[in-house]
Structures are given as C-alpha cells and as structure tokens.
N, C-alpha and C positions, 0 to 999 in steps of 0.2 A: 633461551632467547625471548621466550611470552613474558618471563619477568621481568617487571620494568619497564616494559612497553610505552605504560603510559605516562612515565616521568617525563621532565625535560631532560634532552642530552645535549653533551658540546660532541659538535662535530667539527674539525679542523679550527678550532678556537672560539667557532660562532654557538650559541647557545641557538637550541632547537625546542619548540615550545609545545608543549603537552599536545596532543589530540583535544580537541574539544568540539561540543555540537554547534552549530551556525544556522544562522538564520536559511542561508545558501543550504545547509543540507537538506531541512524539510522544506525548501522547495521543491528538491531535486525527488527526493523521496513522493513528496505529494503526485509530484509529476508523470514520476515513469512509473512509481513502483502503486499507491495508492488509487489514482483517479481510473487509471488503466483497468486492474485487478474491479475495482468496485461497477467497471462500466462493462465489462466482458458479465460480471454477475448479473445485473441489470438486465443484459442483454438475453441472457440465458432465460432468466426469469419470468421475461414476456414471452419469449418463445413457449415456454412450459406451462404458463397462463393459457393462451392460446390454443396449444395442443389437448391440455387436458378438458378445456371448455368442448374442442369439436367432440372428444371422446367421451363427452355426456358426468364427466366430474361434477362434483358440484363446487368446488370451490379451491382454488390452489394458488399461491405465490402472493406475491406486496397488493398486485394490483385487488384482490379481495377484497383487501381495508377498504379501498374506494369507492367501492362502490360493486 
C-alpha cells in the first residue's frame, strides 16, 4: 500500500495529484508545531536561569550571553 503513495492516481475517472509541500503547510507547522516547542524551551530556560542564579551557579542558559 506505501508504494506509490506518492504518485498521482485516478480515482473514479478524476486524476488525483501527488502530495506536495505548500506554503499553508509550514504555516501550519510554524504554528503549532515549531513557535510552541521553541517558547515552552524559552520558557523552561529562564526558569533554570533563575533557579540556578538563587542557587549561587555561576552562570547557566541563553540569558548568560547577555549579559
């Protein structure tokens, strides 16, 4: 059944047209799957900035760089 998948087929006479990537999919991708995942890590990483600062660390996560 996986082979072929990605050709075109006719279906009841009508020609069916390959899978292809779309502008619409890495929206969609950016959206739910990308900005999400990247802002929960963000998120994580100031908290652990933070925590490791009260607990006398000297230096841990993005915000470092900055200063």
């Amino acid at each position: 059944m996986a082979e072929g998948s990605a050709q075109s087929i006719v279906i009841a006479g009508q020609q069916v047209p390959k899978r292809r990537f779309t502008l619409w999919a890495l929206v969609y991708f950016v959206g739910l799957v990308a900005l999400p995942v990247l802002g929960l890590c963000l998120v994580l990483d100031v908290a652990f900035f933070f925590l490791a600062k009260q607990a006398g660390w000297s230096c841990y996560g993005v915000l470092c760089l900055f200063g």
